[in-house]
PyMOL Python script that loads the backbone (N, CA, C, O; Angstrom):
from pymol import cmd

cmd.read_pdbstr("""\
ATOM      1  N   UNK A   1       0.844  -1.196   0.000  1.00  0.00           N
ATOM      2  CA  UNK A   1       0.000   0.000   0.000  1.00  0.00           C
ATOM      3  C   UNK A   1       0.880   1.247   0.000  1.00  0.00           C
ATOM      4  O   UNK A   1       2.014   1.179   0.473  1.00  0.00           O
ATOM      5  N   UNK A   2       0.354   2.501  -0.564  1.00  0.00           N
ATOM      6  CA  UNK A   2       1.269   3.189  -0.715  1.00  0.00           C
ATOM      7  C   UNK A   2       0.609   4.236   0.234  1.00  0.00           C
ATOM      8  O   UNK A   2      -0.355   3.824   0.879  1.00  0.00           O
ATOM      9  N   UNK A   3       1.144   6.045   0.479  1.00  0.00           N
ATOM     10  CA  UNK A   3       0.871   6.619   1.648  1.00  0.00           C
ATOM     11  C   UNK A   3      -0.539   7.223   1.766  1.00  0.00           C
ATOM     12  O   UNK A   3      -1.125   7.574   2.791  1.00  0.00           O
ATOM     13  N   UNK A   4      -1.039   7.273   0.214  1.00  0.00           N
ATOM     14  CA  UNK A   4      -2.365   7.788   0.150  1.00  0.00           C
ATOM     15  C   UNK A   4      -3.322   6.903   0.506  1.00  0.00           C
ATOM     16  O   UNK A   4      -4.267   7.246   1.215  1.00  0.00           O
ATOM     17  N   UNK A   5      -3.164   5.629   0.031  1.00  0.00           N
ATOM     18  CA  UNK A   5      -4.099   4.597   0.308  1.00  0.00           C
ATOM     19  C   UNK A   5      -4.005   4.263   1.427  1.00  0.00           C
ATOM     20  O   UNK A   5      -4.841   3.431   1.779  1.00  0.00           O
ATOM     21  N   UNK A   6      -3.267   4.601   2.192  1.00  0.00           N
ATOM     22  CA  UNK A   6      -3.492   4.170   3.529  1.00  0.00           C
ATOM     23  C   UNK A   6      -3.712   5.482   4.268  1.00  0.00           C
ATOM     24  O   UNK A   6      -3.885   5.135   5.436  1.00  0.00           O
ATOM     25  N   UNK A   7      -3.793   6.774   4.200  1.00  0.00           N
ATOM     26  CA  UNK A   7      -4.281   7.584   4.330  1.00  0.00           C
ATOM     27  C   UNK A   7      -5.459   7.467   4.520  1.00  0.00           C
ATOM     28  O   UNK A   7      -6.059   7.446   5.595  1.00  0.00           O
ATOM     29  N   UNK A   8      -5.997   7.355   3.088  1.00  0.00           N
ATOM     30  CA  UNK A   8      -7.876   6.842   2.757  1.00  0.00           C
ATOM     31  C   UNK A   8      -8.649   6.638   3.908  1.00  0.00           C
ATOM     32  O   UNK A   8      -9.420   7.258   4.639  1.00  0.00           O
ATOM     33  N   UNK A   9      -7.851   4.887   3.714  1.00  0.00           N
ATOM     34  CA  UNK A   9      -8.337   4.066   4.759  1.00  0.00           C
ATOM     35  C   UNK A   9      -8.058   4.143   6.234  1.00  0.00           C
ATOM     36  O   UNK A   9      -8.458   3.206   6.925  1.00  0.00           O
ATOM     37  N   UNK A  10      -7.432   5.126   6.792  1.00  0.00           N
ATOM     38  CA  UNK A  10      -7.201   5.734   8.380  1.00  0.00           C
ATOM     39  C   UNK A  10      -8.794   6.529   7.954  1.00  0.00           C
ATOM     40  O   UNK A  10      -9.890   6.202   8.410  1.00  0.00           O
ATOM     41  N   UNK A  11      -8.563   7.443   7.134  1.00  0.00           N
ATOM     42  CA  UNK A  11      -9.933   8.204   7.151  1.00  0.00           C
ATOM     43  C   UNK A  11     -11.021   8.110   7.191  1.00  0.00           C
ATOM     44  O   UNK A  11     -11.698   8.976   7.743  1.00  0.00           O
ATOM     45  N   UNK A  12     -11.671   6.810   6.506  1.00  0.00           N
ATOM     46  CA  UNK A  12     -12.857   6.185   6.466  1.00  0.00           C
ATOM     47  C   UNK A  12     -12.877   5.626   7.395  1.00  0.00           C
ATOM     48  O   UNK A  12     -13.902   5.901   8.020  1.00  0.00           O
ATOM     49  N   UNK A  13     -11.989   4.613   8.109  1.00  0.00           N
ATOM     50  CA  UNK A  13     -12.401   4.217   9.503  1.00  0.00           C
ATOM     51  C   UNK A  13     -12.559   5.147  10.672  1.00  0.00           C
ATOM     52  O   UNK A  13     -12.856   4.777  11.808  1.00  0.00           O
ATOM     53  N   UNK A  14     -12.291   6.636  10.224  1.00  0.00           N
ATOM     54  CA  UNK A  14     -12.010   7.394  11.888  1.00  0.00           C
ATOM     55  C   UNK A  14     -13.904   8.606  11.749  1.00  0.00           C
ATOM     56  O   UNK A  14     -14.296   9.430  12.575  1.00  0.00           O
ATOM     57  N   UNK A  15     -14.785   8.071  10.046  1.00  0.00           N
ATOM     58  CA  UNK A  15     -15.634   8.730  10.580  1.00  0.00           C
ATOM     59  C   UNK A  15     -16.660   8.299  11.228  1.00  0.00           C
ATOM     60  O   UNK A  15     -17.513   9.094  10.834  1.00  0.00           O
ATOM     61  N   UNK A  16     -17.167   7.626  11.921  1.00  0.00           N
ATOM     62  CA  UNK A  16     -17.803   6.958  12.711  1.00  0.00           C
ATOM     63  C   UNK A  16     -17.259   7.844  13.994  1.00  0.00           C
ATOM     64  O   UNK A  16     -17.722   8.967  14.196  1.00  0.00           O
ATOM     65  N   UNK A  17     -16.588   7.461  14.561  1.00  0.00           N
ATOM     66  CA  UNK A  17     -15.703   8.289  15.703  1.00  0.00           C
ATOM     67  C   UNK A  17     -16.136  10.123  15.612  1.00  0.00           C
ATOM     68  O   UNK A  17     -16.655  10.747  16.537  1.00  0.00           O
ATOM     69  N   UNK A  18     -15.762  10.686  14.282  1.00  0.00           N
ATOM     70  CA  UNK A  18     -15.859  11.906  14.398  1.00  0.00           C
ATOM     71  C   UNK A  18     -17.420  12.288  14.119  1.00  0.00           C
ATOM     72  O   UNK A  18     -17.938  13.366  14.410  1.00  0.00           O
ATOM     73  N   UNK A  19     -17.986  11.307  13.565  1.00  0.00           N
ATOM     74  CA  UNK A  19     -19.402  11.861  13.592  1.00  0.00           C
ATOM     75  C   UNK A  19     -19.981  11.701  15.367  1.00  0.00           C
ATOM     76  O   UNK A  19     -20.848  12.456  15.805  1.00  0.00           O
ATOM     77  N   UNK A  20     -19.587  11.038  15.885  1.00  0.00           N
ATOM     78  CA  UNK A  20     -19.679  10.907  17.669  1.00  0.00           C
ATOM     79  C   UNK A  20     -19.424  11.911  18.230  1.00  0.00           C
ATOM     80  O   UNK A  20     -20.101  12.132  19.234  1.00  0.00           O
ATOM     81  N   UNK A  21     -18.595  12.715  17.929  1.00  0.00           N
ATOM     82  CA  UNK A  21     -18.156  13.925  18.741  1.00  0.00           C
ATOM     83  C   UNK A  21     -18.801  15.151  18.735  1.00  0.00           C
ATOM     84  O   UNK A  21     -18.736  16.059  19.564  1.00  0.00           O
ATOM     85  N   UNK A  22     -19.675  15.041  17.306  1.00  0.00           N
ATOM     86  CA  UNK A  22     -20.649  16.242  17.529  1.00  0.00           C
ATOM     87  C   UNK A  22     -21.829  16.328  18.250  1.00  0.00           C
ATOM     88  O   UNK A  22     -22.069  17.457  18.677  1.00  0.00           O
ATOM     89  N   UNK A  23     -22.656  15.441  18.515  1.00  0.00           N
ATOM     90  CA  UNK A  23     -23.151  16.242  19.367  1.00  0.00           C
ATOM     91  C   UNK A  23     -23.064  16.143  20.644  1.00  0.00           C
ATOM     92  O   UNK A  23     -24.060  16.449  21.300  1.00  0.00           O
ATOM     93  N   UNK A  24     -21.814  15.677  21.349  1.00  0.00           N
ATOM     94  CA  UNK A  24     -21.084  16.201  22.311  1.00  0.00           C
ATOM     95  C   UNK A  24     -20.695  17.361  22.187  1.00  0.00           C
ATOM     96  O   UNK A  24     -21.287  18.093  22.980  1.00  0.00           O
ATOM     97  N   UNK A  25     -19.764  18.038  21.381  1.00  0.00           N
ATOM     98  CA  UNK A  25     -19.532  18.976  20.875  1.00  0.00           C
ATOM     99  C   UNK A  25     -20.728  20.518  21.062  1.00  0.00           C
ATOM    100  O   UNK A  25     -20.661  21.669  21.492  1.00  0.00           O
ATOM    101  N   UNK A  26     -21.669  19.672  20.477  1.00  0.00           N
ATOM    102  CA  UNK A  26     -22.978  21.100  20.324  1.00  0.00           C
ATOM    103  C   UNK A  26     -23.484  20.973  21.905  1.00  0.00           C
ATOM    104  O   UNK A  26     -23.751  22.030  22.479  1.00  0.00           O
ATOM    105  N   UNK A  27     -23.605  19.899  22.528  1.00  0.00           N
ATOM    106  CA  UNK A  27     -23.733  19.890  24.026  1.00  0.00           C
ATOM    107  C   UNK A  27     -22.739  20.717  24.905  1.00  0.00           C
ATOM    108  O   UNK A  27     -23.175  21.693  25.514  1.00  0.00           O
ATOM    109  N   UNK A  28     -21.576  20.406  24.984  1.00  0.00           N
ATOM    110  CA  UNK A  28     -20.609  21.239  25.677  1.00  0.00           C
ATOM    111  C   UNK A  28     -20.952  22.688  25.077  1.00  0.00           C
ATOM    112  O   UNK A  28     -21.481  23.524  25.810  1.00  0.00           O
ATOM    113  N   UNK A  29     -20.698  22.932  23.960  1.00  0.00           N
ATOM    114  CA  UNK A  29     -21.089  24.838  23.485  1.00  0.00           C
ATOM    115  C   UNK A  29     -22.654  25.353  24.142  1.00  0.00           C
ATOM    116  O   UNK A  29     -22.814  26.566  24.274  1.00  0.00           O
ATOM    117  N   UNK A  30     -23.762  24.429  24.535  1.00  0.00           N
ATOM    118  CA  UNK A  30     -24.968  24.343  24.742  1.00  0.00           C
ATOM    119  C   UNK A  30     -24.514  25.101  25.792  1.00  0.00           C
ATOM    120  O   UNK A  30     -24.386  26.314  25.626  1.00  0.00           O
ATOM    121  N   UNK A  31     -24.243  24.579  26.871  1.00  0.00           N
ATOM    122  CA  UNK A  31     -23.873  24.308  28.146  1.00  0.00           C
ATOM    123  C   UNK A  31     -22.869  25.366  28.542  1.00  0.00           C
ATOM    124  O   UNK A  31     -23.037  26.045  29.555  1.00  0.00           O
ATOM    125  N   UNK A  32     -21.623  25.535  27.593  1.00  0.00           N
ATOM    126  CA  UNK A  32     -20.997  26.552  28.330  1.00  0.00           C
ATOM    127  C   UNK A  32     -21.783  28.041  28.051  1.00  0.00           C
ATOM    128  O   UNK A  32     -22.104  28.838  28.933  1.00  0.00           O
ATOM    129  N   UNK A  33     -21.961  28.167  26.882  1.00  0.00           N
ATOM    130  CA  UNK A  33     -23.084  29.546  26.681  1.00  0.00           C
ATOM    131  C   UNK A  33     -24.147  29.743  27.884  1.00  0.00           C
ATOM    132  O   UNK A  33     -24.462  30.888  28.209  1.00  0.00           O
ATOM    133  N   UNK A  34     -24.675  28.665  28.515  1.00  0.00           N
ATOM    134  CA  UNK A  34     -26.036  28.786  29.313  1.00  0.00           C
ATOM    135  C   UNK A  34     -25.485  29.307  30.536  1.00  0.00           C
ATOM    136  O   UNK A  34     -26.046  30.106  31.285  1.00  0.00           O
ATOM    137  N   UNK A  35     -24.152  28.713  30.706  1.00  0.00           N
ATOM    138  CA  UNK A  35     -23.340  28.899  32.039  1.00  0.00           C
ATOM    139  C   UNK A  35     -22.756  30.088  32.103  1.00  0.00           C
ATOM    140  O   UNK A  35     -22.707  30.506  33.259  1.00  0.00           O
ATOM    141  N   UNK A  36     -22.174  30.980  31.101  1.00  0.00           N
ATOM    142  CA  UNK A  36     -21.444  32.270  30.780  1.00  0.00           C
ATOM    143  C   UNK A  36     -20.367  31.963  30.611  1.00  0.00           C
ATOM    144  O   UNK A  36     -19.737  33.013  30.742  1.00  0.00           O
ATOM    145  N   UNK A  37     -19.522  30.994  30.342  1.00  0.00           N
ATOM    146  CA  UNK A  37     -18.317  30.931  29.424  1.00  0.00           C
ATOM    147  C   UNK A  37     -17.775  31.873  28.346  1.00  0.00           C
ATOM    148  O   UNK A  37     -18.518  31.854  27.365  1.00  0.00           O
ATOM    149  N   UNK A  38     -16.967  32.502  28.235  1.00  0.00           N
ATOM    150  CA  UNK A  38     -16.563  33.339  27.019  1.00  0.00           C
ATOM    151  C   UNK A  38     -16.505  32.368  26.246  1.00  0.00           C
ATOM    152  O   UNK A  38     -16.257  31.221  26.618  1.00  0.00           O
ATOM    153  N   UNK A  39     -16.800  32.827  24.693  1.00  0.00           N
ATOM    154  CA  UNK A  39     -16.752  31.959  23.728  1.00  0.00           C
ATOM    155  C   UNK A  39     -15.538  31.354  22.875  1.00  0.00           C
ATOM    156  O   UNK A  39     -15.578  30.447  22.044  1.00  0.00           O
ATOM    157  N   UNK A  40     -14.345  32.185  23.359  1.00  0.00           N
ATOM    158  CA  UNK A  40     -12.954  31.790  22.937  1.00  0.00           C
ATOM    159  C   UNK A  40     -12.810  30.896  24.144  1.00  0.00           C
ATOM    160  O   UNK A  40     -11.839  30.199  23.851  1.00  0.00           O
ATOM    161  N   UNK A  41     -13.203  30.551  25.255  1.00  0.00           N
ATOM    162  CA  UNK A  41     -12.866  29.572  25.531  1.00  0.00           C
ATOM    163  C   UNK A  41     -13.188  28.353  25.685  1.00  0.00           C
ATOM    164  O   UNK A  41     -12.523  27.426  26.148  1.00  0.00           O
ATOM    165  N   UNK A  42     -14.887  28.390  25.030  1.00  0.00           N
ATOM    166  CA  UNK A  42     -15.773  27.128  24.987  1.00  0.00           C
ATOM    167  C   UNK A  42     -14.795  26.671  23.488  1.00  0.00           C
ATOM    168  O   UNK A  42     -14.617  25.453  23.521  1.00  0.00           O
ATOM    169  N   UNK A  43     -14.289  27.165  22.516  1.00  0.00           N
ATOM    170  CA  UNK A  43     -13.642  27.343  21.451  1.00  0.00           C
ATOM    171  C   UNK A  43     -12.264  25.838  22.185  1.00  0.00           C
ATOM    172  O   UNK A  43     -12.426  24.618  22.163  1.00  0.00           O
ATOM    173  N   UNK A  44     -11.103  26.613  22.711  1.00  0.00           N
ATOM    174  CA  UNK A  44     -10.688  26.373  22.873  1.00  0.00           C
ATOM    175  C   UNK A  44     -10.612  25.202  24.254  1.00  0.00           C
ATOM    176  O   UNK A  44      -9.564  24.862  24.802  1.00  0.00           O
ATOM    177  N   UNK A  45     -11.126  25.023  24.390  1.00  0.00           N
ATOM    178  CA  UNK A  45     -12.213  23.428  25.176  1.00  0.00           C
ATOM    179  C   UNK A  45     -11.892  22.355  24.733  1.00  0.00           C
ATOM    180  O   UNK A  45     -12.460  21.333  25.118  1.00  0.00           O
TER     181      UNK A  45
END
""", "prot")
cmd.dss("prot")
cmd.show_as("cartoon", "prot")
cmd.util.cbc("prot")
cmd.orient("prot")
Protein backbone atom coordinates (compact mmCIF):
# COMPACT_ATOMS: atom_id res chain seq x y z
CA UNK A 1 0.00 0.00 0.00
CA UNK A 2 1.27 3.19 -0.72
CA UNK A 3 0.87 6.62 1.65
CA UNK A 4 -2.37 7.79 0.15
CA UNK A 5 -4.10 4.60 0.31
CA UNK A 6 -3.49 4.17 3.53
CA UNK A 7 -4.28 7.58 4.33
CA UNK A 8 -7.88 6.84 2.76
CA UNK A 9 -8.34 4.07 4.76
CA UNK A 10 -7.20 5.73 8.38
CA UNK A 11 -9.93 8.20 7.15
CA UNK A 12 -12.86 6.18 6.47
CA UNK A 13 -12.40 4.22 9.50
CA UNK A 14 -12.01 7.39 11.89
CA UNK A 15 -15.63 8.73 10.58
CA UNK A 16 -17.80 6.96 12.71
CA UNK A 17 -15.70 8.29 15.70
CA UNK A 18 -15.86 11.91 14.40
CA UNK A 19 -19.40 11.86 13.59
CA UNK A 20 -19.68 10.91 17.67
CA UNK A 21 -18.16 13.92 18.74
CA UNK A 22 -20.65 16.24 17.53
CA UNK A 23 -23.15 16.24 19.37
CA UNK A 24 -21.08 16.20 22.31
CA UNK A 25 -19.53 18.98 20.88
CA UNK A 26 -22.98 21.10 20.32
CA UNK A 27 -23.73 19.89 24.03
CA UNK A 28 -20.61 21.24 25.68
CA UNK A 29 -21.09 24.84 23.48
CA UNK A 30 -24.97 24.34 24.74
CA UNK A 31 -23.87 24.31 28.15
CA UNK A 32 -21.00 26.55 28.33
CA UNK A 33 -23.08 29.55 26.68
CA UNK A 34 -26.04 28.79 29.31
CA UNK A 35 -23.34 28.90 32.04
CA UNK A 36 -21.44 32.27 30.78
CA UNK A 37 -18.32 30.93 29.42
CA UNK A 38 -16.56 33.34 27.02
CA UNK A 39 -16.75 31.96 23.73
CA UNK A 40 -12.95 31.79 22.94
CA UNK A 41 -12.87 29.57 25.53
CA UNK A 42 -15.77 27.13 24.99
CA UNK A 43 -13.64 27.34 21.45
CA UNK A 44 -10.69 26.37 22.87
CA UNK A 45 -12.21 23.43 25.18
Amino acid sequence: MNKGSEFKNGAKAGIPIALGYIPIAIAIGIMSKASGIPNIISILM
